[in-house]
N, C-alpha and C positions, 0 to 999 in steps of 0.2 A: 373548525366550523362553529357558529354559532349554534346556539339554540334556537332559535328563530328560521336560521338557513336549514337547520334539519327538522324543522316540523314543515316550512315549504318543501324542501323535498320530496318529503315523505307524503305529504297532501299531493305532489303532480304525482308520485308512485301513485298512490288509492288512485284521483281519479283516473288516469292513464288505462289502469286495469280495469275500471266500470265503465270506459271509452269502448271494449270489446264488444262487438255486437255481433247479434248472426248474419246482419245484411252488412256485405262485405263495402260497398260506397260509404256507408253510414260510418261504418270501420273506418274506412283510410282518412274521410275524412275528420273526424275527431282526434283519431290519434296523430293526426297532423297541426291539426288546432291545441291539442296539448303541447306536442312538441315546439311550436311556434308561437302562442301566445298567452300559455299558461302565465309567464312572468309579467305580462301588460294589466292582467285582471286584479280588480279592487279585491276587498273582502266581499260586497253584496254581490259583485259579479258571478265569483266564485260561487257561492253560494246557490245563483238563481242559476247558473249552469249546473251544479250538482242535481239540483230538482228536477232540472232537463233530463236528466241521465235515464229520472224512472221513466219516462215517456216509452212507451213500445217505439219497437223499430219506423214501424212505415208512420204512425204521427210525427216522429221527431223528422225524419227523412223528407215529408209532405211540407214540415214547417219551414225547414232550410230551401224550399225550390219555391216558394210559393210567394206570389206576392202579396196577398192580401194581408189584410193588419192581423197583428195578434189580438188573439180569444181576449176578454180578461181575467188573467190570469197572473199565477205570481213573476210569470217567466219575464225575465230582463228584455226590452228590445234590444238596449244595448249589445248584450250578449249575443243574441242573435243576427245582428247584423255585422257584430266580429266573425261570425259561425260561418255568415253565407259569402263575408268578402274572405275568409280563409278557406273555405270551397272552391272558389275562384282562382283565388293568388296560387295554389300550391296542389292546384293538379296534376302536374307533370313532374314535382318535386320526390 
């Protein structure tokens, strides 16, 4: 393996395990969104999803059901509208 392939790794390890949340929906879906789209995200994606991560449970959870535009904020839209169509896609997954 590369050195490159094991710092990606090791980066979906971290955040996979900062994916754990107490609200179990908010759970399945992230660690679904890791398992399935980790390898699609830039570096600033990455990134502006890690800063999602500190959001409490019920704002990040409100953010992904919600239509209204985002706050301004550092948070990707990008990233978030990968978050809400992998909510979608990979419910019954």
């Amino acid at each position: 393996m590369l050195n490159a392939e094991i710092l990606r790794e090791a980066e979906q390890k971290r955040l996979a395990w900062r994916c754990r949340r107490g609200m179990l929906e908010l759970d399945i879906v992230l660690q679904r969104f890791i398992a399935h789209e980790f390898n699609t995200l830039n570096l600033a994606e990455l990134q502006a999803f890690d800063a999602m991560l500190d959001l409490p449970d019920n704002q990040f959870w409100h953010m992904l059901n919600t239509t209204a535009p985002l706050q301004p904020i550092e948070y990707s839209a990008v990233v978030v509208e990968k978050l809400k169509t992998a909510r979608l896609n990979y419910q019954e997954t």
